[in-house]
N, C-alpha and C positions, 0 to 999 in steps of 0.2 A: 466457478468464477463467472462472473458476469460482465459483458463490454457497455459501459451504459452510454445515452448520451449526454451531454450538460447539459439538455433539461431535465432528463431522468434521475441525473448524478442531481441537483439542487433538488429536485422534489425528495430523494431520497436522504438527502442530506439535511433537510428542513424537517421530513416527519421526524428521522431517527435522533438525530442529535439537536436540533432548535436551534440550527445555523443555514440562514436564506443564502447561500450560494453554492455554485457547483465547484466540487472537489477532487484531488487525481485519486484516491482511492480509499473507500469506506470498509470496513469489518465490521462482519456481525457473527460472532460466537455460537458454537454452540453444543458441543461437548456430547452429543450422544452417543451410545454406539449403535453399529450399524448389525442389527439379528444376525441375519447371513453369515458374515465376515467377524463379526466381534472387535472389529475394528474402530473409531474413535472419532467420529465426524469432528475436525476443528471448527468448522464453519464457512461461511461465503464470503466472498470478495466481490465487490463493484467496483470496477478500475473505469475511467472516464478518457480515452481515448483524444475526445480535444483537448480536455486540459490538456494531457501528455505532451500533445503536438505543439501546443502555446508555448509550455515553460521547458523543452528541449529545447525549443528554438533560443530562450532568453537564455537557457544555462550554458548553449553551445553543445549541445549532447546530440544523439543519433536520436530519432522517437523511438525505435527499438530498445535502447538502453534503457530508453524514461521507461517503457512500457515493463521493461525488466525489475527497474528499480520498486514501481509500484506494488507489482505482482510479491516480490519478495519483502516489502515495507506489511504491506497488510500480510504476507503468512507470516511474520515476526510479529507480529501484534497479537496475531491466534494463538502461537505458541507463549503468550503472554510478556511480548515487551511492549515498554511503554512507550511514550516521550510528552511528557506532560510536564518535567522538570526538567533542569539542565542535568545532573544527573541521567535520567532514563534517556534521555537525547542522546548522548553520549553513549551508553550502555547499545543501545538499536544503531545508530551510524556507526559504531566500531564494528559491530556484528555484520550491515550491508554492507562495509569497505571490503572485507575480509572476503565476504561471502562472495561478492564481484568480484574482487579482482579473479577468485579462481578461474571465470569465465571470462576472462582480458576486460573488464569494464569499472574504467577508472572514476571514482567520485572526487568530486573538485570541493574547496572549501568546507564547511562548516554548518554543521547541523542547525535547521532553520527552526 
């Protein structure tokens, strides 16, 4: 996992996806495994630290939870969920509710 900044999170998120601005957290895939271990690389994570700090403040959250939510948003997406339709929205926010609460962190409203 990587801590980026908002200008690193937009440059990254301009080459990869062909979207000019910075975002709270990108996936990049990537399924190999690892010789040694035989284990299973899902891939990387870019989580963006300001963003975090911006829209905790607007949701009312801790940055720590944002930063929680992030981290656990992109390895849900490595394990292959989506949210590209209101379906997979749906299908990924039930999965974070659930998965947070176990660690007391409550998500508010409705999948964006």
């Amino acid at each position: 996992m990587l801590l980026v900044s908002a200008k690193e999170s937009d440059a990254l998120h301009r080459r990869h996806f062909a979207v000019d601005d910075a975002t709270d957290v990108m996936t990049f895939p990537d399924g190999s495994d690892d010789p040694e271990t035989g284990l299973t690389h899902l891939g990387d994570l870019a989580v963006c630290p300001e963003v975090a700090r911006t829209v905790a403040r607007a949701r009312g959250r801790t940055y720590s939870d944002e930063i929680v939510l992030y981290i656990l948003h992109g390895v849900l997406h490595l394990l292959d969920y989506d949210d590209t339709t209101p379906a997979e929205r749906t299908r990924i926010w039930s999965a974070q509710r659930r998965l947070l609460q176990q660690v007391g962190i409550e998500l508010e409203g409705s999948p964006e």
